[in-house]
VOSEKOL-668662 format. One line per 2 residues: number of its first residue (from 1); their letters; for each residue x, y, z of N, C-alpha, C. Coordinates in steps of 0.1 Angstrom, whole numbers, always signed. Layout:
NUM = A = X:Y:Z:X:Y:Z:X:Y:Z ~ ...
//
This chain:
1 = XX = +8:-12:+0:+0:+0:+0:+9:+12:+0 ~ +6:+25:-9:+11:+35:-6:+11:+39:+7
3 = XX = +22:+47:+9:+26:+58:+18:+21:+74:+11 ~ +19:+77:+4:+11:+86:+5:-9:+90:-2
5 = XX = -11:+99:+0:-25:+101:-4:-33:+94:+4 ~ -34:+95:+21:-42:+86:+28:-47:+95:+35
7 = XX = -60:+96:+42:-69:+102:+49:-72:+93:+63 ~ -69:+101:+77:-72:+93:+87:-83:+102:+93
9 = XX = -92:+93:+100:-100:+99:+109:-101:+94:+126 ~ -102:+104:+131:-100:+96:+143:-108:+102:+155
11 = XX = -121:+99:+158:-132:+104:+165:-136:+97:+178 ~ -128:+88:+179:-129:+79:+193:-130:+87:+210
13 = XX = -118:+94:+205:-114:+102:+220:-116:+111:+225 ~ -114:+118:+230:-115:+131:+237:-107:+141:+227
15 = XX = -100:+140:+221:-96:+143:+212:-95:+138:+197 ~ -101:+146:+192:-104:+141:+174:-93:+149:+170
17 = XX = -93:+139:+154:-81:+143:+147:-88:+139:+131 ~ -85:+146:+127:-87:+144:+109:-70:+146:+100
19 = XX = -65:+134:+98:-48:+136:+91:-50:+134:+81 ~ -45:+141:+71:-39:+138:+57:-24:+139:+54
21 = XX = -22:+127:+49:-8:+125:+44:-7:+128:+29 ~ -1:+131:+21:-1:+137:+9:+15:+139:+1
23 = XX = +19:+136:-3:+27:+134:-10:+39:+143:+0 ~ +40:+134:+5:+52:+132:+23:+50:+143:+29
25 = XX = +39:+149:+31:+38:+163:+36:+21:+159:+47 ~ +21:+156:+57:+12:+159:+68:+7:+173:+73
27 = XX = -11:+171:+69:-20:+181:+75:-25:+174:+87 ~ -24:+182:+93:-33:+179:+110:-42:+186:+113
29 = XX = -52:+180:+115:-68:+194:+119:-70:+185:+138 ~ -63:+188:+149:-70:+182:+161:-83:+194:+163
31 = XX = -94:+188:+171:-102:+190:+176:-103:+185:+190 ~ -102:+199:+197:-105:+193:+213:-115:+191:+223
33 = XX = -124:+200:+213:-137:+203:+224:-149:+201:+215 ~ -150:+189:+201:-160:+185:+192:-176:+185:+201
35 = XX = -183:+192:+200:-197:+188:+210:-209:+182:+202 ~ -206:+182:+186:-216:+174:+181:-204:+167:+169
37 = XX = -208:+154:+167:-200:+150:+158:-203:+150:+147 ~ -217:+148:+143:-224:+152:+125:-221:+163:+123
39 = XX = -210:+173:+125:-207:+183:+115:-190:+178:+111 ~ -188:+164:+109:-173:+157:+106:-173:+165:+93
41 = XX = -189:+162:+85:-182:+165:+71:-179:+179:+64 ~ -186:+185:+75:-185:+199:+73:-172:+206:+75
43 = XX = -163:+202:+85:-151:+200:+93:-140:+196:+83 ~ -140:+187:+79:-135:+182:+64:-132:+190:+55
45 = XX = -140:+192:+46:-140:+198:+36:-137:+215:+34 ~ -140:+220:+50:-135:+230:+54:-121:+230:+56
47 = XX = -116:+218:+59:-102:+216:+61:-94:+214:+48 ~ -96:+206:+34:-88:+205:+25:-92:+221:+17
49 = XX = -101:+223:+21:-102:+237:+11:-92:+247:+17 ~ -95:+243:+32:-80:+256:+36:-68:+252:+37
51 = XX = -66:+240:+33:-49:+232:+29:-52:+232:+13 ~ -56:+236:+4:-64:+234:-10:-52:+218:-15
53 = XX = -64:+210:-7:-57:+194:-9:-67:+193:-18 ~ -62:+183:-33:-76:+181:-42:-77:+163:-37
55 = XX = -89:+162:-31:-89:+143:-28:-96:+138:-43 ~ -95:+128:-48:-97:+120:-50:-94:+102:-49
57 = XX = -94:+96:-63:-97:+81:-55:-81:+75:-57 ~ -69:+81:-57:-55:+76:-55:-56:+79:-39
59 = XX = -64:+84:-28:-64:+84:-15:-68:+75:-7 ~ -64:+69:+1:-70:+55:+13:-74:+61:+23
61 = XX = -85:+56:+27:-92:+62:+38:-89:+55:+48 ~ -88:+58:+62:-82:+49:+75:-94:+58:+82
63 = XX = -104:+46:+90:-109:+54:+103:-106:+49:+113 ~ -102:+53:+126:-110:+47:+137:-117:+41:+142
65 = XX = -118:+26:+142:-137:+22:+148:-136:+19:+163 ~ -127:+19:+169:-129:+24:+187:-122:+13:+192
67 = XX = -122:+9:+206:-129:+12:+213:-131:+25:+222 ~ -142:+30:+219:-143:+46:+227:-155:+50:+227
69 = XX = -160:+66:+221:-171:+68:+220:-181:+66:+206 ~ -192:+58:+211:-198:+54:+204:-202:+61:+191
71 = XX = -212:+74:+196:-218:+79:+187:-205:+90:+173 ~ -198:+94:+180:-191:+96:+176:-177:+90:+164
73 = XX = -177:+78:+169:-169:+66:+160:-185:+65:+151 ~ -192:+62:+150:-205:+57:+138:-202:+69:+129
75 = XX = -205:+79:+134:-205:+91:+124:-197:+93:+119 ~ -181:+91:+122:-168:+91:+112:-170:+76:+105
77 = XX = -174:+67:+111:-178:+54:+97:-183:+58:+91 ~ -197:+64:+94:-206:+66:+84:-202:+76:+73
79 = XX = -196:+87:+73:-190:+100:+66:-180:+91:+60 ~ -170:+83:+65:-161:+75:+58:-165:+66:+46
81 = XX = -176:+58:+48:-183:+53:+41:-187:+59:+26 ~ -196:+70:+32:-202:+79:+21:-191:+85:+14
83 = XX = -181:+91:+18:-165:+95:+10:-159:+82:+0 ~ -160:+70:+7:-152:+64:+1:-159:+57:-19
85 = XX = -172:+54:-9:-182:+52:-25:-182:+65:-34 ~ -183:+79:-30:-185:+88:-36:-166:+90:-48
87 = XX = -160:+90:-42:-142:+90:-44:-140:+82:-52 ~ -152:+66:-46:-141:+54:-49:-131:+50:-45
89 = XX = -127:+55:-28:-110:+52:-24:-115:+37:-16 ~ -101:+34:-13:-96:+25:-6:-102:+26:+12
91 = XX = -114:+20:+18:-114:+23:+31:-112:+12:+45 ~ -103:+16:+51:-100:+2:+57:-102:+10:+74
93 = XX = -101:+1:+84:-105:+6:+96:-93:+0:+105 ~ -88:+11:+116:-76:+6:+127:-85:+9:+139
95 = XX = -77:+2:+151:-82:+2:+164:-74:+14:+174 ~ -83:+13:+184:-70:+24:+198:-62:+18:+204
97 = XX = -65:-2:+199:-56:-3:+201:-41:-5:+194 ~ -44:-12:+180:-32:-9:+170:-23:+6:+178
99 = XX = -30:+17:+176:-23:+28:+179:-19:+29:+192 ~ -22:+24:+203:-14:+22:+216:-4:+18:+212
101 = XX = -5:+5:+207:+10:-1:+204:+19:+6:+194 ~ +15:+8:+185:+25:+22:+178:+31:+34:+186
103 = XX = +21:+42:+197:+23:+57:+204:+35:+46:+210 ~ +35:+33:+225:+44:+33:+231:+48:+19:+233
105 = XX = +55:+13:+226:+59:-3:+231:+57:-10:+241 ~ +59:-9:+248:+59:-14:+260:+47:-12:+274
107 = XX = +38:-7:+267:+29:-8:+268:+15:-14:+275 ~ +13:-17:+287:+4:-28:+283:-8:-22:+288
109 = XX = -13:-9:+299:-25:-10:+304:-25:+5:+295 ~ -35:+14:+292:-39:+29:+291:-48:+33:+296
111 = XX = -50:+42:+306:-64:+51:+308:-66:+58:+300 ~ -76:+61:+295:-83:+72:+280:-96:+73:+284
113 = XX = -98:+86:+279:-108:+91:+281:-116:+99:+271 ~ -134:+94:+274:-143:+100:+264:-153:+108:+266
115 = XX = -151:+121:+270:-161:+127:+277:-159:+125:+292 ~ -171:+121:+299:-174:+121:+307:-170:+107:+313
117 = XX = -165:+100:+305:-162:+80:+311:-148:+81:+306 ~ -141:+73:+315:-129:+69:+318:-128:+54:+315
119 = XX = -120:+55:+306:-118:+38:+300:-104:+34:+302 ~ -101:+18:+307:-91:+15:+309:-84:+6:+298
121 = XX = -79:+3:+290:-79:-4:+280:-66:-16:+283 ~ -68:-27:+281:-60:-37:+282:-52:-42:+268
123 = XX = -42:-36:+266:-41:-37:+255:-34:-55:+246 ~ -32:-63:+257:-26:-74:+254:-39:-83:+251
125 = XX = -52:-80:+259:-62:-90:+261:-73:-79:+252 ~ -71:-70:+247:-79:-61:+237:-86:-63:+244
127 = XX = -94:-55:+259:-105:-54:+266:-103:-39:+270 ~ -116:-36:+271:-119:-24:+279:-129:-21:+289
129 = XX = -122:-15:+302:-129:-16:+310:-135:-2:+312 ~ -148:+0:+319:-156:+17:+320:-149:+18:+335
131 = XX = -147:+25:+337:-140:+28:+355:-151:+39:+357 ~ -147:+39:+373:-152:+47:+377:-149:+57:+389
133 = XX = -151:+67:+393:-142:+78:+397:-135:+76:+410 ~ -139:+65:+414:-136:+58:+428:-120:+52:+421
135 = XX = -118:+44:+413:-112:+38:+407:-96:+46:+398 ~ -103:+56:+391:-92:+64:+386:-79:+66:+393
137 = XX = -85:+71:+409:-72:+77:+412:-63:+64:+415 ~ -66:+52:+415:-56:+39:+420:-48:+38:+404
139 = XX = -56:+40:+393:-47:+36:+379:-45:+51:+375 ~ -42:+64:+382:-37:+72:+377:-21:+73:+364
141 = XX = -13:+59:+370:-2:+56:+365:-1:+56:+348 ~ -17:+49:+346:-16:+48:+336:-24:+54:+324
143 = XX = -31:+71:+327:-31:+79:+318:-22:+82:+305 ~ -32:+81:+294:-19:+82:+285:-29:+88:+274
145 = XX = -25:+99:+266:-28:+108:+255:-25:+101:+244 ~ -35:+94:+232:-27:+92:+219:-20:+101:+209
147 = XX = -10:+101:+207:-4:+112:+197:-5:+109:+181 ~ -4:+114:+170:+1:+112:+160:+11:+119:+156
149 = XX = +20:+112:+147:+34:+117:+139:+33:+104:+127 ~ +47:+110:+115:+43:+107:+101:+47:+89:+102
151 = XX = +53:+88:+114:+57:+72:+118:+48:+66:+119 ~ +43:+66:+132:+27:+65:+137:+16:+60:+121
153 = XX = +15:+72:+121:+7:+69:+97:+11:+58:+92 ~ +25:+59:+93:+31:+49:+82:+28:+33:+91
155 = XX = +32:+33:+104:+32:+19:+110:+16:+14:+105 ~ +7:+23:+108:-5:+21:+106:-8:+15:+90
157 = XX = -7:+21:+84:-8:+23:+64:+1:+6:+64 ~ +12:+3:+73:+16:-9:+67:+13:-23:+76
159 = XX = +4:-17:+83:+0:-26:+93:-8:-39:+83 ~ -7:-51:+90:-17:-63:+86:-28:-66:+95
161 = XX = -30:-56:+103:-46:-58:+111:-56:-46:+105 ~ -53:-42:+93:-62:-34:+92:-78:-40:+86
163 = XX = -88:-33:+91:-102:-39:+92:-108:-33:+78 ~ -110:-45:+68:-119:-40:+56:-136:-40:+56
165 = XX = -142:-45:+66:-155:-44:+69:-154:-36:+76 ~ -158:-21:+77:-157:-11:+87:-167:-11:+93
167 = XX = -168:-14:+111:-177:-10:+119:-171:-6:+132 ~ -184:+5:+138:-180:+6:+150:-176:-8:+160
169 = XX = -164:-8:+171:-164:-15:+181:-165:-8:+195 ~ -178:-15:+201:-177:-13:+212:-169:-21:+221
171 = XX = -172:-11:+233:-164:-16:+245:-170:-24:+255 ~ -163:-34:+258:-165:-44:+268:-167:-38:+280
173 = XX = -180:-46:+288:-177:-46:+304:-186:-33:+306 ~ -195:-25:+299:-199:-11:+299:-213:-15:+300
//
């Protein structure tokens, strides 16, 4: 698979991200404080117009499908979806957790957070747990922010777990 002309979306977390990679050159659009997520495609398209990126169907789409927040992950499927039939691109789906293991090796538990719920994620046994505020402060340790960089992309783009039936995944235990 190419390394460039890929489109990621990433609506899971407390922080959204919309990345385009493009001929070795990375746009980043984070969103910190998203309060409705159906305005993705509006967000979008606002975004290549003001990078004047032209997409078409040499582009792969990567979303998100969680585990995280629900409504939020459907609505970047769903916009991913509709992009990708409309384009014609390539659309394939990664997890939080693929990308745990990319952000930090060694890795094994993450606190993340979606809103208002605190998720603990296991990343060896791919489980997630909902915690609760009694609880946080004992796994403080293991707060952890997902980042992106052009490595991160690329691990992802060459990964062999990527998901060609795209759907949301919920979280266990909730």
């Amino acid at each position: 698979m190419s390394l460039t002309n890929c489109i990621f979306f990433d609506f899971s977390l407390d922080q959204k991200y919309i990345l385009i990679l493009s001929q070795d050159k990375l746009y980043k659009k984070k969103l910190d404080n998203l309060k409705i997520s159906e305005n993705i495609a509006n967000i979008f398209f606002e975004f290549i117009k003001e990078n004047q990126i032209k997409i078409d169907n040499s582009f792969s789409l990567f979303v998100n499908v969680g585990p995280g927040n629900m409504i939020a992950i459907r609505n970047s499927v769903v916009f991913t979806k509709i992009l990708s039939l409309i384009l014609g691109c390539k659309l394939l789906g990664f997890s939080n957790y693929q990308l745990l293991r990319f952000n930090k090796k060694n890795l094994s538990k993450a606190l993340l957070s979606t809103g208002t719920r605190n998720l603990l994620f296991d990343i060896s046994l791919k489980k997630t747990k909902k915690l609760y505020d009694n609880e946080i402060s004992k796994l403080k340790n293991y707060k952890y922010k997902i980042s992106y960089n052009k490595k991160i992309l690329k691990n992802l783009i060459m990964s062999k777990n990527l998901v060609k039936k795209v759907f949301p995944i919920s979280y266990s235990d909730v």
